[in-house]
N, C-alpha and C positions, 0 to 999 in steps of 0.2 A: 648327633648323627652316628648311625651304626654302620660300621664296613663290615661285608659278607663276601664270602667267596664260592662259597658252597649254597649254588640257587640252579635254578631254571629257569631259561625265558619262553613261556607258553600264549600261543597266539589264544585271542578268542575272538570268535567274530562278534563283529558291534562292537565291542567292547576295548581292543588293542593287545599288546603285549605283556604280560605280568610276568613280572617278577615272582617266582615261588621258590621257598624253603623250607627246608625241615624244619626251622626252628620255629618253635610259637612264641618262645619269650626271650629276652634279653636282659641284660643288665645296665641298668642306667649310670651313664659319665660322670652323670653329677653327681648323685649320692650313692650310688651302687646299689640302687634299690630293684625290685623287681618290676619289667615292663610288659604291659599286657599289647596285644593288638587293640585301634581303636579303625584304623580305616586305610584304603587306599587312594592314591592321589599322583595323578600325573605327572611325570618328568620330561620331557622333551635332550630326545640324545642325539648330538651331532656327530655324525660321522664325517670319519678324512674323506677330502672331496666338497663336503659342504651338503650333502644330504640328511635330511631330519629322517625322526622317526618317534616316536609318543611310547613312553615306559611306563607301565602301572605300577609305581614301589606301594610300599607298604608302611603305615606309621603308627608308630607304639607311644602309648601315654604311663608315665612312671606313678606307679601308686602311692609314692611316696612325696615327691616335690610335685607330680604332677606338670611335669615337663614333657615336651613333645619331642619324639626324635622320628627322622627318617632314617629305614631300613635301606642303604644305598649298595647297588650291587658292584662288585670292585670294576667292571666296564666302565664306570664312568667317573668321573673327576668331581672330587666334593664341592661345592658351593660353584659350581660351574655346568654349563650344559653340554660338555663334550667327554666325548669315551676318552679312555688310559689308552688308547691302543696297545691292550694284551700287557701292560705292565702295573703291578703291583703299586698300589697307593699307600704310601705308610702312615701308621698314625695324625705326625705333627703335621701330613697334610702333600701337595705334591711338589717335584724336585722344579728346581726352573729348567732342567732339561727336558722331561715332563711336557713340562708347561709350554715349550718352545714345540716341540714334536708334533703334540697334539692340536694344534694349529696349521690348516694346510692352506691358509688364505695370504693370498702375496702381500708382500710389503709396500706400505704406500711410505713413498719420499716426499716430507714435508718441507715447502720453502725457508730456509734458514732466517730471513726477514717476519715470517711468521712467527714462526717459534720464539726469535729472539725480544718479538715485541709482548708475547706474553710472559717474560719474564720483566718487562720496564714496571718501573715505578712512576704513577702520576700524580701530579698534585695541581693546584690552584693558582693562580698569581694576576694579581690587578696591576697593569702595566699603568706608570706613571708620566707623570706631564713632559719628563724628558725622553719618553717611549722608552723607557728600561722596565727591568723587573728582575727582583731583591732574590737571590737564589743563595742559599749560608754564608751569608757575609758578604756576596760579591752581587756586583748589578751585572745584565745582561742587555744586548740592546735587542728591539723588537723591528715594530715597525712602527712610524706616524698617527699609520690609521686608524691604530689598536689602542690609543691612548685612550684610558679613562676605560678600559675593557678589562672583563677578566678572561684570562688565556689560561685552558691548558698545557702544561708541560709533561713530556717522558723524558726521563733518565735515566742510564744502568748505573746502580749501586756502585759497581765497580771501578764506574769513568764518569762521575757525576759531573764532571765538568765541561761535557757534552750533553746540550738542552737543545730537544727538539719542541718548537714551539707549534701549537694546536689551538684554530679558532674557525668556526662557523662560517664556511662559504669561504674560506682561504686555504690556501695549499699551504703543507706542513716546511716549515724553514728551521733553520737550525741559527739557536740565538749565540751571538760572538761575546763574548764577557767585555765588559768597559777597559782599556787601557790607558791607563793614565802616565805617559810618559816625564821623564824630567824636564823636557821642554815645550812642555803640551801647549804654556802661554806666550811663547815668544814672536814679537813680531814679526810679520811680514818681512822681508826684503825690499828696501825701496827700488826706483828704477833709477838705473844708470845717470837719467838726467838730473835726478834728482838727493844725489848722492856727492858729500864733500868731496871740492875736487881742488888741486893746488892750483890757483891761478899763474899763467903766462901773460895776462898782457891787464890794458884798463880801460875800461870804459867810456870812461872821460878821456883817453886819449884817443880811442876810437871814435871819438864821436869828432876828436879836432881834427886828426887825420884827415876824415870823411869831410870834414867841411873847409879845409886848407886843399883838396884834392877839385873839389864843387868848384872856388873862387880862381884855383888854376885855368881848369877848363873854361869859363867865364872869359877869362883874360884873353885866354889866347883866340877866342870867337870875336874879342870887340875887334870893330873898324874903326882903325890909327886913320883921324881927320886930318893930322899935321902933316903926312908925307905929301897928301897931295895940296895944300898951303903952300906948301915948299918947290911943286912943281910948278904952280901957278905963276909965284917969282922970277924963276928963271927967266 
């Protein structure tokens, strides 16, 4: 690519805007050879605001490597379809202040949940008979219904220890890793009734009590036949 400075932009009807210069020839990039013109060929240049307009440059073939270059006029930005606005292009190409200016389109704010999910890493995993699945050494629990399924997973590189789980017709959940505590096997608690208790009293005296208290009552119901024996005498 040639940058010019010293050109003319001439309308022609039918045909559009051209590019014209004194120069016929140039020197080519690549091997410093001599460049002849071979043709002209359309540029499209955007102007601040966002309006187009069609540029005729001009393109030179090197007789030597036979390389193609475009004769580009300093209005416009190399490898880009937008004007310099009135500032100098340098060689190694244009400044990022440049680059910032010449852009008059507003800034679109991207959802941060967007962005940060094209930065995740996904991989594969067949979730096992205990509904888990094997993530660098550690298991993860899933769901039931996924067992014997292969799920995908995203995780940032950064906090891999945060696995959101991904499967077909189910909503994304995030899998808890397995914890295996020091007393993960310990029984139950029995219940109060059924827990060693220092005995008060016995059973088998309870049960004589209860039936010394039976043969009380008993007694004191019978009707004594002798008192009235006894009145009969009189």
């Amino acid at each position: 690519m040639i940058i010019i400075s010293d050109y003319t932009l001439v309308l022609k009807e039918d045909f559009g805007v051209f590019v014209e210069s004194s120069e016929n020839s140039h020197i080519c990039p690549v091997c410093q050879g001599t460049l002849h013109y071979r043709d002209s060929r359309p540029r499209i240049r955007k102007k601040e605001g966002g309006t187009k307009e069609q540029l005729m440059i001009r393109r030179f073939r090197c007789q030597n490597c036979h390389a193609y270059h475009n004769e580009l006029p300093d209005c416009l930005v190399p490898y880009k379809h937008y004007e310099s606005l009135g500032a100098a292009v340098p060689e190694e190409g244009i400044s990022p202040l440049q680059e910032w200016n010449r852009d008059s389109r507003p800034l679109t704010f991207l959802d941060a949940a967007v962005v940060s999910e094209a930065f995740l890493h996904h991989e594969q995993r067949k979730v096992d008979r205990g509904a888990c699945i094997s993530f660098r050494g550690k298991r993860y629990e899933t769901k039931p219904s996924l067992i014997g399924h292969t799920v995908e997973i995203s995780y940032d590189p950064a906090a891999p220890e945060q696995i959101t789980v991904s499967y077909q017709g189910m909503e994304l959940f995030t899998a808890m890793p397995v914890v295996i505590g020091p007393y993960c096997d310990k029984s139950p608690a029995l219940p109060a009734s059924m827990q060693e208790q220092t005995p008060t009293t016995s059973r088998f005296l309870d049960a004589l009590e209860k039936r010394h208290e039976q043969n009380r009552r008993q007694m004191a119901d019978a009707i004594s036949f002798a008192a009235y024996r006894k009145e009969a005498d009189d």
